[in-house]
C-alpha positions in Angstrom: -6.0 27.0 37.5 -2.6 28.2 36.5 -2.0 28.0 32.3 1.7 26.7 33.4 -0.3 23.9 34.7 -3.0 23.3 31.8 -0.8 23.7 28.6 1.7 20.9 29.8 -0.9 18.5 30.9 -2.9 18.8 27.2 0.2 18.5 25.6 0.5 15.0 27.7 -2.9 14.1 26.8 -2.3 14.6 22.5 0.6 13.0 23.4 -0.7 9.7 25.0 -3.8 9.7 22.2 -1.3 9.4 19.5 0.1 6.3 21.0 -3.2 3.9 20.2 -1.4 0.8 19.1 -2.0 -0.9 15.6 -4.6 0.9 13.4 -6.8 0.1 10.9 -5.3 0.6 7.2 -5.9 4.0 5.9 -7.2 2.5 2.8 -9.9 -1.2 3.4 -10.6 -3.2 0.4 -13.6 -5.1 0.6 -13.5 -8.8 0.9 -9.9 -8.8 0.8 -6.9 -11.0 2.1 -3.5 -9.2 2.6 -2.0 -12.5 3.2 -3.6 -14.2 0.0 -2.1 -11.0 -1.7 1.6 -11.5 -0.8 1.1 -15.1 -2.0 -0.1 -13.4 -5.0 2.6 -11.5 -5.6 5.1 -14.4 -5.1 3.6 -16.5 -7.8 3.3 -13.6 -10.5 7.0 -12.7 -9.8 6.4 -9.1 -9.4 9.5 -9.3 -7.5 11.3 -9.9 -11.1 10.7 -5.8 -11.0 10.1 -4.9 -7.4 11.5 -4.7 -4.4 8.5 -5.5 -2.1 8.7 -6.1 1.1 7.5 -9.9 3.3 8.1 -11.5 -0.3 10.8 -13.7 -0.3 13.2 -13.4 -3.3 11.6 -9.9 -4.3 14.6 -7.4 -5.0 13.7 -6.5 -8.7 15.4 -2.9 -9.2 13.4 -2.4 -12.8 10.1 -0.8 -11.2 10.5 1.2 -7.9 10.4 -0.7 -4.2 6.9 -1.2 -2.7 8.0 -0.3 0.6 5.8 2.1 2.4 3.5 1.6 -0.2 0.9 2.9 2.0 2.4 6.2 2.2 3.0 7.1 -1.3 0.4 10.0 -2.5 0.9 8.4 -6.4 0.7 5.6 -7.9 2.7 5.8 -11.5 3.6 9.0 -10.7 0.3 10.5 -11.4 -2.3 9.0 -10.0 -4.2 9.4 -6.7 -2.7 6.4 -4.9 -6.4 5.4 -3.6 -8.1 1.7 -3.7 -10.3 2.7 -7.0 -7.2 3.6 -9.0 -4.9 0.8 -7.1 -7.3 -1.6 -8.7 -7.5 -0.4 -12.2 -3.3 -0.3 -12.2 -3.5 -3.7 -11.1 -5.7 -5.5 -13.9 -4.3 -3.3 -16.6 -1.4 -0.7 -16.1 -1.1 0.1 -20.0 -4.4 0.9 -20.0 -3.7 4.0 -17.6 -0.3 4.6 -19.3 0.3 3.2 -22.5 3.8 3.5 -22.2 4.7 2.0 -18.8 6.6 -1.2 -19.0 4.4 -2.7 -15.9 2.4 -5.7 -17.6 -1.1 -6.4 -17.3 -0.4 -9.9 -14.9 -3.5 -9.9 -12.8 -6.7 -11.0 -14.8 -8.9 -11.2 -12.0 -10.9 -8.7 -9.6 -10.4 -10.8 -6.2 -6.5 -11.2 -6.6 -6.3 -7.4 -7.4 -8.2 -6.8 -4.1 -5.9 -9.4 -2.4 -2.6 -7.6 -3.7 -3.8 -4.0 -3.2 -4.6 -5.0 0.5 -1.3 -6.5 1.0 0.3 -3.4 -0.9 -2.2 -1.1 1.7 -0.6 -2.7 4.6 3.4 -1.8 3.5 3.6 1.0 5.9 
């Protein structure tokens, strides 16, 4: 077999397995409900601050946009943006940096995991 032949023909292969469809998200929270998490974040307002995408009426400028939240390698700036951390932020930002001006809004464990799915699935 010719390598003319081989090296074009693997490159189609890589090429066709990157085209899958709709993946999982990079970043599962248990027992978790992404739409239950952009209701969420309708009724706290975090739209008053954010920009976040699917959420009517959310075009705050104060804190950054939530778009492609997915992709982001921080959270705050300066911390791993994984589920563990995600979580803490959520029930109490000043806890993780006393001098942000993100308020501690979500008081309970299953709307934080609601919220950071949603938040998981801004790609």
């Amino acid at each position: 077999m010719k390598l003319s032949i081989v090296i074009p023909g693997l490159w189609c292969l890589s090429a066709l397995a990157a085209c899958t469809g709709p993946q999982e998200p990079s970043r599962p929270i248990a027992n978790a409900d992404p739409e239950r998490g952009r209701l969420h974040i309708a009724r706290l307002q975090c739209g008053a601050c954010h920009e976040v995408p699917g959420v009517r009426a959310a075009r705050g400028r104060v804190g950054p946009t939530l778009a492609h939240f997915s992709k982001r390698p921080h959270l705050a700036g300066k911390f791993p943006n994984e589920p563990d951390y995600l979580l803490r932020w959520l029930r109490d930002p000043p806890a993780m940096a006393p001098l942000t001006a993100m308020p501690a809004l979500v008081h309970d464990d299953a709307v934080a995991r609601d919220i950071a799915a949603y938040l998981y699935s801004l790609e």
